[in-house]
C-alpha positions in Angstrom: 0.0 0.0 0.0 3.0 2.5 0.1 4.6 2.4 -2.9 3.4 4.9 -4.3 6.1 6.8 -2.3 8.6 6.4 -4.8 6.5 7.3 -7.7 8.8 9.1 -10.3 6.3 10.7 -12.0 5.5 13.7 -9.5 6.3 17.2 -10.1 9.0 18.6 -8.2 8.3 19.9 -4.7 5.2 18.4 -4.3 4.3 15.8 -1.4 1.8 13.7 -2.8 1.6 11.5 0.5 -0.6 9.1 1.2 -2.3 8.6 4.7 -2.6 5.1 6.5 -6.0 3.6 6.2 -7.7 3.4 9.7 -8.0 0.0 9.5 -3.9 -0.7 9.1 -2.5 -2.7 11.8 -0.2 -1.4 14.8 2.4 -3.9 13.1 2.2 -3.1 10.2 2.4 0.3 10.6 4.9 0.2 12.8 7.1 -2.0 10.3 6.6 0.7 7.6 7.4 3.8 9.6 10.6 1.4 10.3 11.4 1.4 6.8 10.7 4.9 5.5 12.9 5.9 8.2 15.6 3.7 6.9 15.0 4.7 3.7 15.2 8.6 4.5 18.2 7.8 6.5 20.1 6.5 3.4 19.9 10.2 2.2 23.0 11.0 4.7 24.9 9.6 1.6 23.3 12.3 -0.6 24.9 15.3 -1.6 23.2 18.7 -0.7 24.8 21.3 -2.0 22.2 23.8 -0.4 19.8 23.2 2.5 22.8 21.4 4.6 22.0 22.6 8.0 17.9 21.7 7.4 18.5 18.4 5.8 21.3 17.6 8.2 18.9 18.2 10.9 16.4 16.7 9.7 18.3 13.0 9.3 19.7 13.7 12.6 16.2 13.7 14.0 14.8 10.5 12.3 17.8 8.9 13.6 17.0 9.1 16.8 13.0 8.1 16.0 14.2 5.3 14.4 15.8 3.7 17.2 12.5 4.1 19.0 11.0 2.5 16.4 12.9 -0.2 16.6 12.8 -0.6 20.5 8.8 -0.8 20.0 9.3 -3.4 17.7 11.9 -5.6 19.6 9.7 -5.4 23.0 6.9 -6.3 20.8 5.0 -3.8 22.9 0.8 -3.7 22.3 -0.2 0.1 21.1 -2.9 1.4 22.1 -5.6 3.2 19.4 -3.6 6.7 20.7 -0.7 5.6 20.0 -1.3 4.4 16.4 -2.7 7.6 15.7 0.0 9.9 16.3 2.2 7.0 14.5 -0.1 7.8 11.4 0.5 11.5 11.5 4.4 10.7 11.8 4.0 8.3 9.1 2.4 11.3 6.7 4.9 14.0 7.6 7.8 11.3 6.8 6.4 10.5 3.5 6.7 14.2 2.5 10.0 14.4 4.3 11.2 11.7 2.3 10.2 13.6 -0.7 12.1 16.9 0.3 15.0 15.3 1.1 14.9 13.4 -2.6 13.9 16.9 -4.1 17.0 18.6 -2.5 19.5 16.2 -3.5 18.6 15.7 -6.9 20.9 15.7 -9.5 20.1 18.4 -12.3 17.7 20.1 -9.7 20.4 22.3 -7.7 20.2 26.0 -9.4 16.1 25.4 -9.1 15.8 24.3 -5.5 18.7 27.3 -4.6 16.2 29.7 -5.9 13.3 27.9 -4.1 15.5 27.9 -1.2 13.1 29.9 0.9 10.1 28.0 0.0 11.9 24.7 0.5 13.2 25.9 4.4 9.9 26.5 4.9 8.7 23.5 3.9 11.2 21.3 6.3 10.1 23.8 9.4 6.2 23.1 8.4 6.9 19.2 7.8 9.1 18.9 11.2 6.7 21.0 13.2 4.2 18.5 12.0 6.1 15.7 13.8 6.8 17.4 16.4 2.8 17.9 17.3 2.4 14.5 16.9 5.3 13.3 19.2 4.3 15.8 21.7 0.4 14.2 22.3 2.2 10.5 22.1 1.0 8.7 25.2 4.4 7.8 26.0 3.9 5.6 29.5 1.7 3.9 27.5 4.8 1.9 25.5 6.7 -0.5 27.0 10.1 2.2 26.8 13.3 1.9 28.4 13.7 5.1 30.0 16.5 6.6 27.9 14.5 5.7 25.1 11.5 7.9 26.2 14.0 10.5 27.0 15.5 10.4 23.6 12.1 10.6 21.9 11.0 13.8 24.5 14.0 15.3 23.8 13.4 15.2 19.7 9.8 16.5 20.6 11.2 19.8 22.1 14.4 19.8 19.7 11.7 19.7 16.7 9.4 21.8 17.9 12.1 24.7 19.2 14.4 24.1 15.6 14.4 27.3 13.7 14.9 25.6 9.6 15.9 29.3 8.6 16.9 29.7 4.9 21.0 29.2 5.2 23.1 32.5 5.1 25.7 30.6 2.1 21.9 29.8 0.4 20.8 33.3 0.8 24.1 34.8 -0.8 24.6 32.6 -3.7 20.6 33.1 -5.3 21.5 37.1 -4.5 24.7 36.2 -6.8 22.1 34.6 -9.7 19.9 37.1 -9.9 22.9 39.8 -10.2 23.9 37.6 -12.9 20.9 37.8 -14.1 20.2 41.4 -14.0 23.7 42.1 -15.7 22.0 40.1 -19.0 19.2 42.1 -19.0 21.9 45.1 -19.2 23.1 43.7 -21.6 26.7 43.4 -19.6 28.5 40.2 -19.6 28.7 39.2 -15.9 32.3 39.1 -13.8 33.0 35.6 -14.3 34.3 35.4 -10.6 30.7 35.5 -9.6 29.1 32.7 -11.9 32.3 30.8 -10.5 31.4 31.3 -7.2 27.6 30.1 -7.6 28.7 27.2 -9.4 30.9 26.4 -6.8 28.5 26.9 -3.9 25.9 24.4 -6.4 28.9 22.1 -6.7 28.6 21.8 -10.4 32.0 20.9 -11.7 31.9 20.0 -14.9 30.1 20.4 -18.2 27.9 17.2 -17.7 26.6 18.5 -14.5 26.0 21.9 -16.0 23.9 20.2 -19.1 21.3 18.1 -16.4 20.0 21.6 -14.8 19.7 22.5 -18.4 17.6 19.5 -19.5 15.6 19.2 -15.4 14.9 22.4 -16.6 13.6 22.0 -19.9 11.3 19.3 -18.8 10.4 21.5 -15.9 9.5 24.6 -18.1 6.6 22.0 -19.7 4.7 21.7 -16.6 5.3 25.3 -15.2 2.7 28.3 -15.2 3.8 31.6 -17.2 5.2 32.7 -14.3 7.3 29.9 -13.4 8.5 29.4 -17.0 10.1 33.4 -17.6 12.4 32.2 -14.7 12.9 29.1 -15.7 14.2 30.2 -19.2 16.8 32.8 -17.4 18.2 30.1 -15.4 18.5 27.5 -18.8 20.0 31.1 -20.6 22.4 30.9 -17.6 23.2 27.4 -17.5 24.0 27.1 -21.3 26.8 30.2 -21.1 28.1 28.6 -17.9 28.0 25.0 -20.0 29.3 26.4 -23.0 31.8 29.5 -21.4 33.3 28.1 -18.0 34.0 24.0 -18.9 36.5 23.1 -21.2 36.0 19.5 -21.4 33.2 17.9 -22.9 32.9 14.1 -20.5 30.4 12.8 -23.0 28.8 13.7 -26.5 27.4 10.3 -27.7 25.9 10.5 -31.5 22.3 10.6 -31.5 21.0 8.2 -33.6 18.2 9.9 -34.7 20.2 13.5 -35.3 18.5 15.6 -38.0 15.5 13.0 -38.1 12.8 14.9 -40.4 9.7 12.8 -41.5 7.4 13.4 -44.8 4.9 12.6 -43.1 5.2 15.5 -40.5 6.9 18.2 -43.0 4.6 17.6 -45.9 1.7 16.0 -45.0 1.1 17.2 -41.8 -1.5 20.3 -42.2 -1.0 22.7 -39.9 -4.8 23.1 -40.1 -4.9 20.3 -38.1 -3.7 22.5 -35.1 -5.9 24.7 -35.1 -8.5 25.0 -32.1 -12.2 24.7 -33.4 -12.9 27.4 -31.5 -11.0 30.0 -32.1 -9.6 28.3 -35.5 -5.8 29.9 -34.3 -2.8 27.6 -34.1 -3.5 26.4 -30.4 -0.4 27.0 -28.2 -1.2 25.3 -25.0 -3.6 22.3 -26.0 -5.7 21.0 -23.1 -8.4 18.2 -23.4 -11.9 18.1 -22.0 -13.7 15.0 -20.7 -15.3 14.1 -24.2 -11.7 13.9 -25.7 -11.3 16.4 -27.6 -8.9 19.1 -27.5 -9.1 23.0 -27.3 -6.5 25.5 -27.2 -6.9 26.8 -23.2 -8.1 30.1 -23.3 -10.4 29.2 -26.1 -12.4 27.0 -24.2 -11.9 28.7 -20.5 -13.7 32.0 -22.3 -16.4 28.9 -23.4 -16.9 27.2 -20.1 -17.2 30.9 -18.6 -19.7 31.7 -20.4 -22.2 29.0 -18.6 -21.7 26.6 -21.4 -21.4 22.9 -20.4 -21.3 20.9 -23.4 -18.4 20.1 -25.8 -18.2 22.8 -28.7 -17.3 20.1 -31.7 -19.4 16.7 -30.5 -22.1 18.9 -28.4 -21.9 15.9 -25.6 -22.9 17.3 -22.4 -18.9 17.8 -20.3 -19.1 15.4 -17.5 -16.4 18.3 -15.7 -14.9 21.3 -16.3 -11.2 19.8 -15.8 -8.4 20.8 -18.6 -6.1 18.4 -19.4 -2.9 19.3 -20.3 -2.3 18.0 -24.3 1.8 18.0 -23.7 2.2 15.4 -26.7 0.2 17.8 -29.1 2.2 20.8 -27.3 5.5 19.7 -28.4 4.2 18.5 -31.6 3.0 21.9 -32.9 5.9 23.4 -31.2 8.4 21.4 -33.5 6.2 21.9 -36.8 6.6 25.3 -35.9 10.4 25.6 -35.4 11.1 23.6 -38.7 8.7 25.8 -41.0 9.2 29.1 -38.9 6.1 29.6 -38.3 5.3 32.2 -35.4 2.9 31.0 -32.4 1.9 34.8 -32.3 -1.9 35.4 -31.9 -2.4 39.0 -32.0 -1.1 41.5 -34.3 0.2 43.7 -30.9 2.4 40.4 -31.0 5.7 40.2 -33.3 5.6 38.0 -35.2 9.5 37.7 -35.1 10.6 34.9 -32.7 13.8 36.4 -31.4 12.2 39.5 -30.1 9.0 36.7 -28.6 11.6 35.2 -26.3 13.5 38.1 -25.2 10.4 39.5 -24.1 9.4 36.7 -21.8 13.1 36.1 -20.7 15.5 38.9 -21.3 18.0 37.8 -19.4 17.9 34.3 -21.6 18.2 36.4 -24.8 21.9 38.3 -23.5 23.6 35.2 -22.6 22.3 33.5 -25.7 24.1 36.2 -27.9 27.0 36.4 -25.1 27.3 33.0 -25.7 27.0 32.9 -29.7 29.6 35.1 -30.3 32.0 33.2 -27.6 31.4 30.0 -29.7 31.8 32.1 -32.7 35.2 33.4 -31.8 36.3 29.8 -30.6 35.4 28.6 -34.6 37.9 31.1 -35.9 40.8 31.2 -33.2 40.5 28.1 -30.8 42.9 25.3 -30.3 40.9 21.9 -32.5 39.9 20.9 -29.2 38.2 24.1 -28.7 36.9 24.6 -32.0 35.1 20.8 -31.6 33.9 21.3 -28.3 32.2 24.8 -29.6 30.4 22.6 -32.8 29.2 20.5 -30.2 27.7 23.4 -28.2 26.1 24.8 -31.1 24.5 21.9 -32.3 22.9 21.7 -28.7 21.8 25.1 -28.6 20.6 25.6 -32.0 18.4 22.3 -31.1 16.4 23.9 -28.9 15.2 27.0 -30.4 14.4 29.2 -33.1 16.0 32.6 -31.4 18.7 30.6 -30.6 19.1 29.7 -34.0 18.7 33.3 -35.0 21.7 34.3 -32.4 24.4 31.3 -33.5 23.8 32.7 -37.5 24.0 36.6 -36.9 27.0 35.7 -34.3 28.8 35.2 -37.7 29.2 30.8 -37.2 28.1 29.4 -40.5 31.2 30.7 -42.5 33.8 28.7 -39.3 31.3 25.8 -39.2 31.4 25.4 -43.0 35.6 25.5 -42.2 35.8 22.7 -39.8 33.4 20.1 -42.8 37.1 19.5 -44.3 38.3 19.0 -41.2 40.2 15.2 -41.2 39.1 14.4 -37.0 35.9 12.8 -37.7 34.4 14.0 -34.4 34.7 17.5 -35.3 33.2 17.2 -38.8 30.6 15.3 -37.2 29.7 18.1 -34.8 30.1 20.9 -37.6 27.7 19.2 -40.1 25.1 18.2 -37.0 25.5 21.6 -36.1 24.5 23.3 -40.0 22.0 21.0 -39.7 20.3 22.8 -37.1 20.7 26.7 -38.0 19.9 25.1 -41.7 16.2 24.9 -40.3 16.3 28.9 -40.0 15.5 30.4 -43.3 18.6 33.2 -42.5 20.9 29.4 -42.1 20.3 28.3 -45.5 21.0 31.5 -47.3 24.1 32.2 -45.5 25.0 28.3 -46.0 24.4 28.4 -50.0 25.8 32.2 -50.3 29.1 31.0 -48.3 29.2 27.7 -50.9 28.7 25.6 -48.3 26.4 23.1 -50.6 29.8 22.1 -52.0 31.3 21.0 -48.8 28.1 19.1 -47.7 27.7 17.3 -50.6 31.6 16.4 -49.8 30.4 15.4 -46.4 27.7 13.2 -48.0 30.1 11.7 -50.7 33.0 10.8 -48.4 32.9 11.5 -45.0 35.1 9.0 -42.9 31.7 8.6 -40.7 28.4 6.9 -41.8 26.6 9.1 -39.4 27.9 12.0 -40.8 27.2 11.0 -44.4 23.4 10.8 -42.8 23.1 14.1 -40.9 24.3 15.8 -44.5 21.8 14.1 -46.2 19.3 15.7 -43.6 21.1 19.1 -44.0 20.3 18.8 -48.0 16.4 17.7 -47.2 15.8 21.7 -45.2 18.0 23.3 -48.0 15.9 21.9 -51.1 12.9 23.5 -49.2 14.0 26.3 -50.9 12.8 26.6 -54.7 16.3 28.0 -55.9 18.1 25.7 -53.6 16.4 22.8 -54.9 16.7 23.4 -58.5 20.8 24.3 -57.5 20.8 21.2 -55.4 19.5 18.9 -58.9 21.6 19.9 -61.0 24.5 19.3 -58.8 26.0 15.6 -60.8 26.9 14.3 -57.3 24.1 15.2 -54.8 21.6 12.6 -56.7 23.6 9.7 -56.9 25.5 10.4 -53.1 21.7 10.3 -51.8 21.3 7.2 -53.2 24.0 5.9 -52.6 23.0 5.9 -49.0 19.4 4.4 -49.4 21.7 1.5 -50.3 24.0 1.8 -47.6 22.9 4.0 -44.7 21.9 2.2 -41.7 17.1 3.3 -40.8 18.0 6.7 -39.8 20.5 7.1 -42.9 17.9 5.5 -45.1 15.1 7.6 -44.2 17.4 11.0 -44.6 18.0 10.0 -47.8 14.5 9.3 -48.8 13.5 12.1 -47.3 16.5 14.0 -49.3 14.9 12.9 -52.3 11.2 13.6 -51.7 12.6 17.5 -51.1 14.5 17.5 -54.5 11.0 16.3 -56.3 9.0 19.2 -55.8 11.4 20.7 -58.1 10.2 18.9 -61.5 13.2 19.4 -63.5 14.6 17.0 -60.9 12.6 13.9 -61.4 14.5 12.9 -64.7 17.8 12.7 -62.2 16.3 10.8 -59.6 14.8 8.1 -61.9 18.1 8.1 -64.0 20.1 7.2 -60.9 17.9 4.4 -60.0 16.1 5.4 -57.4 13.0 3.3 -58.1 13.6 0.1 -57.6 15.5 0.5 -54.4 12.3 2.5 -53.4 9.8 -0.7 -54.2 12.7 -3.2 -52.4 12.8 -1.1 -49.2 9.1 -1.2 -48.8 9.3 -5.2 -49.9 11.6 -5.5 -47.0 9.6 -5.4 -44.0 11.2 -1.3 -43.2 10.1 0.1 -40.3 6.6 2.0 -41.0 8.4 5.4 -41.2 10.9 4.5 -43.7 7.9 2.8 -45.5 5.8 5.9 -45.2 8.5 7.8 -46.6 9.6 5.5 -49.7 6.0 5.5 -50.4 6.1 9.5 -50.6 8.6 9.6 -52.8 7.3 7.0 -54.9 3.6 9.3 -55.1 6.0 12.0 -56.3 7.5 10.0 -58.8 4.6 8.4 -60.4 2.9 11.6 -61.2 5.3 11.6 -64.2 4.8 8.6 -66.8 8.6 7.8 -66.5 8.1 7.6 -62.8 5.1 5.5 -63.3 6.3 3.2 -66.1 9.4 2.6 -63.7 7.1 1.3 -60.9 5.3 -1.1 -62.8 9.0 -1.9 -64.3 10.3 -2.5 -60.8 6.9 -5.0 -60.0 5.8 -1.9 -57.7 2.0 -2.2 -58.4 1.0 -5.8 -56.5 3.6 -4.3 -53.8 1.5 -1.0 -53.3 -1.9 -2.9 -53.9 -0.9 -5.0 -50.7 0.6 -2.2 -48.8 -2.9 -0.2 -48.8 -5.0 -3.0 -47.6 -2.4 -4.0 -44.8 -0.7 -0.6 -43.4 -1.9 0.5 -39.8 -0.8 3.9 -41.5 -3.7 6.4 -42.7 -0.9 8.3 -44.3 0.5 5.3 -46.1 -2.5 4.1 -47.2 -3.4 7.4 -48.8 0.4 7.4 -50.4 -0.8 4.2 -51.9 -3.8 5.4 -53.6 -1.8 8.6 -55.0 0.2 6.0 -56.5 -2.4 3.6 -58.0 -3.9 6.7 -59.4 -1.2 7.7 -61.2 -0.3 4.5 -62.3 -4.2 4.0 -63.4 -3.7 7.4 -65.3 -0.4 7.4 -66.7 0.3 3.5 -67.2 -1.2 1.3 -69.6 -5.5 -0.1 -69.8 -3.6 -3.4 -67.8 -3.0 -1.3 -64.1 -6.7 -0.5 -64.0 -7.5 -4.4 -65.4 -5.2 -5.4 -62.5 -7.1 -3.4 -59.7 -10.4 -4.5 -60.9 -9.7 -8.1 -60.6 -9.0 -7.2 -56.7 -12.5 -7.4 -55.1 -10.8 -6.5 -51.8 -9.3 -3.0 -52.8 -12.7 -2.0 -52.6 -13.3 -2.2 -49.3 -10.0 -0.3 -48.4 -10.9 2.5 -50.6 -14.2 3.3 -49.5 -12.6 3.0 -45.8 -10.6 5.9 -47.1 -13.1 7.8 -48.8 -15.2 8.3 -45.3 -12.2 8.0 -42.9 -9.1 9.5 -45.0 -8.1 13.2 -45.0 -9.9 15.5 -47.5 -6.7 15.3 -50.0 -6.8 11.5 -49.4 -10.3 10.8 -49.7 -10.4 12.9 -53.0 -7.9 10.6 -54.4 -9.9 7.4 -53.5 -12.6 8.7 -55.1 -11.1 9.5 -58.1 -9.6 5.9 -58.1 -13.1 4.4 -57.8 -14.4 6.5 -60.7 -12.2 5.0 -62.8 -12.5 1.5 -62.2 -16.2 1.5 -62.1 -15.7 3.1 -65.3 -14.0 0.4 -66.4 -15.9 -2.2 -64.8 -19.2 -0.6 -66.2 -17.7 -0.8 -70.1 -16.3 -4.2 -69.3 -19.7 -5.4 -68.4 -21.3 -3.6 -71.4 -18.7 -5.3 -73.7 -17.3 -2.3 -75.4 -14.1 -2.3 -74.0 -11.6 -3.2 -77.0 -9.0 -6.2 -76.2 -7.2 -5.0 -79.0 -5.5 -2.3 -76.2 -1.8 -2.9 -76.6 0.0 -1.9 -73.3 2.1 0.6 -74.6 -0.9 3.0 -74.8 -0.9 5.4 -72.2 -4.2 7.3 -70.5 -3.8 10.8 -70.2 -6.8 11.5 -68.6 -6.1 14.2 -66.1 
């Protein structure tokens, strides 16, 4: 029954404890405030680098109760009904104390709780005051005690109640120290790096991969925060990312992400940004919530609803069972990303700019300075570090250019493209890595790609693609070349390059998922130029397509081949190469057996266009299939508009078909070379 202590999932300082049923046995009880004491106790092992005197206190204090405890339970004394109610309030104020003391010693946690300090001091005088009521109404002659035992335990009770848990002096001076730190960004002065030493010392955060878990506690944090919350929280991620970036040297771990640069066709070109949209207010929602019929509102859409005495659900008109929001954090982060990669502002108001740097600087200032601080830093370390220091600043900017747009903005007007595009012919593998995972990034900013392709860094990319010593480098430039053809220049430029083609499918044979899919993805970019789609099917692209979806890919590969392949087959080369490659039975399968609604629409763009642009035999084939039916009319009522369009037009034409068939004017004298060019 009190498990749920340790349940990982509860925000940080908050004490969701759980009090003892009623009906719980003195032993059993007893045996459990036994171990939760034990178990606090083993946080006299724990670093905390604030709160020292509180926690140190604190453990002190259970120590003591816990050889009372364990007297009880030796002298296997009988307690009365008073005693096992003041054991129960003990038992709840533990619980939380437990929770405290795992909240103040948490690692990535240090800069937040040091400027909660005050809260969290008052939190251990509250939660020991809370055992020290109960201890002072325990019936004491009422257990079977040695005396010093009882004298011990009286002793705690005055100690607790008595015990001051004032916020720490050292505490106190070092969050003065952050927010001076802070207020000098907001001056736009860079602060006296004596004084960010001294608060990272006081935190005892030593080295870069200490520095980068506040940054990420913090991220996660800043998802679950109010507004007010979250303008702090960014200043302190702003002033963790200098410190990570400015005062360590060394870099203890930087393992490849696998998944680097990963950008999906289904997200960046099917994906309709209509399908953000509240219902309500039709805007792109930026904080999601879901109501009790499931469906989901952008929040201050549907608290201006609810306010206005409604109480059913605007889109099904169900009557709400309760007026409880659910955050939508999936959907959040979803629209956030979609966002970032198509710059596409979250602004709702035209009193709002539009312009994402100047968003974020208003809602953390402070973030803003030590992001350009820090952007010029790494900038000057491109041009004029030692190779160490010129790797370990690639690596920095690929992290901070990952998680923002203004970040993004600062790294590219801080003058790092041109050293970035340097350090691709570099011959240590790591730090071309870095460099090319870091273009990647600022390639997503429409500023990135300009300066990229004006500097002639396509040249060097395509290099990196070609012949980089590292696989996963090869893959993260194929990536890089996917957010530069989503310019219409850039594309065409991009085509006509002899060896950017062939490199990218060279790695669709090659590449390991990830590599595959970048590729493919590479491609699918390059065909919404059309002068491109004569290079891609001369450098046989087509049948490697139709074999990675014959070999069991994983579904996102497979919804991306199949992308490509709708692309393709809108020309009649691309379509006459399908049916060449034994594509058609393949796709024909593939629609009435994906779990994908976006695959299975791919599929019917394909059938289509082989139905229009191949021979009389394609639409012969799929009328023979009495089973396509049913998958087609599945999509007509349950696919997207654009999908179910498609399906219909695929059924007109084989009832067509199957209506002159019937009717016996249909000519067998077709030869299949004749082509339909109905449109």
């Amino acid at each position: 029954m009190f498990q749920s202590f340790n349940r990982s999932d509860r925000r940080i300082l908050s004490f969701p404890a759980v009090h003892p049923c009623e009906s719980i046995s003195p032993v059993t009880l007893l045996g459990s405030l036994i171990a939760l004491s034990t178990s606090i106790l083993n946080y006299q092992s724990k670093s905390f680098p604030t709160q020292k005197r509180n926690a140190r206190e604190t453990l002190r204090q259970i120590g003591i109760l816990l050889i009372f405890f364990e007297e009880i339970q030796d002298r296997r004394s009988v307690l009365p009904d008073s005693v096992v109610l003041c054991f129960s309030e003990l038992h709840l104020a533990f619980q939380k104390i437990q929770f405290l003391l795992e909240d103040c010693s948490r690692e990535g946690a240090r800069l937040w709780i040091l400027m909660k300090s005050q809260f969290v001091a008052t939190q251990f005088r509250v939660l020991i005051r809370a055992f020290a009521t109960a201890l002072e109404v325990l019936p004491l002659n009422c257990i079977d005690l040695t005396s010093e035992v009882k004298e011990l335990v009286e002793l705690v009770a005055k100690q607790a109640r008595k015990a001051r848990f004032d916020l720490d002096a050292n505490d106190e001076c070092a969050a003065k120290d952050v927010i001076w730190i802070l207020n000098q960004f907001e001056k736009r002065i860079e602060p006296d790096m004596s004084v960010v030493k001294r608060v990272l010392d006081h935190l005892e955060i030593r080295s870069w991969s200490e520095c980068n878990k506040e940054i990420r506690f913090m991220e996660e944090l800043s998802l679950e925060c109010d507004e007010r919350e979250v303008t702090l929280l960014k200043s302190l991620m702003g002033l963790m990312s200098y410190c990570r970036g400015v005062m360590f040297e060394e870099i203890e771990s930087s393992g490849t992400d696998q998944t680097e640069g990963r950008c999906s066709v289904e997200m960046l070109s099917c994906l309709n940004p209509e399908d953000f949209r509240c219902p309500i207010s039709l805007e792109l929602m930026t904080d999601p919530v879901t109501v009790s019929t499931g469906q989901t509102y952008d929040r201050s859409s549907i608290q201006k609803w609810l306010r206005a005495g409604n109480i059913i659900c605007p889109k099904t008109g169900e009557k709400l069972i309760n007026k409880e929001l659910v955050p939508n954090s999936a959907l959040r982060k979803l629209i956030q990303q979609f966002c970032e990669d198509h710059g596409v502002s979250l602004a709702k108001t035209e009193t709002q700019n539009s312009n994402a740097a100047r968003t974020i600087a208003v809602n953390s200032p402070a973030a803003a300075e030590a992001t350009r601080f820090l952007s010029k830093f790494l900038a000057r370390r491109l041009v004029s570090g030692t190779g160490e220091q010129k790797n370990k600043a690639a690596y920095e900017i690929r992290l901070l250019a990952k998680s923002s747009v203004f970040n993004r903005c600062c790294l590219i007007e801080a003058g790092t493209v041109p050293p970035l595009l340097n350090l691709l012919s570099s011959t240590d593998a790591p730090t071309q890595e870095n460099a090319i995972a870091a273009l990647l990034k600022l390639s997503k900013h429409s500023k990135g790609k300009k300066v990229i392709m004006d500097s002639g860094g396509l040249k060097l990319i395509l290099k990196v693609l070609k012949v980089g010593p590292r696989l996963e480098s090869r893959q993260i430039a194929a990536a890089t070349l996917f957010y530069l053809a989503s310019v219409d220049k850039y594309r065409s430029l991009i085509g006509e390059t002899p060896e950017a083609i062939p490199s990218l499918v060279e790695l669709i044979k090659t590449g390991t998922t990830i590599g595959k899919m970048h590729a493919v993805v590479a491609i699918f970019g390059l065909l919404l130029c059309r002068e491109n789609c004569p290079r891609v099917l001369a450098a046989g692209t087509v049948p490697l397509l139709v074999h990675l979806l014959a070999s069991s890919v994983k579904e996102d590969l497979a919804t991306e081949s199949l992308a490509a392949l709708a692309k393709l087959s809108e020309h009649i080369d691309g379509s006459l190469a399908i049916l060449r490659a034994s594509g058609l039975p393949l796709i024909t399968k593939i629609l009435q057996s994906s779990p994908s609604r976006t695959g299975k629409e791919y599929c019917v763009s394909i059938l289509l266009s082989l139905c229009i642009n191949g021979s009389i035999e394609v639409t012969v084939d799929l009328a023979k299939d009495p089973t396509l039916m049913t998958s087609l009319y599945s999509l007509v009522t349950e696919g997207t508009s654009h999908g179910s369009k498609k399906a219909c037009s695929l059924l007109k034409i084989i009832h067509k078909f199957l209506e002159t068939d019937s009717s016996g004017l249909r000519s067998s004298q077709v030869p299949q070379e004749r082509f339909l060019r109905v449109r």
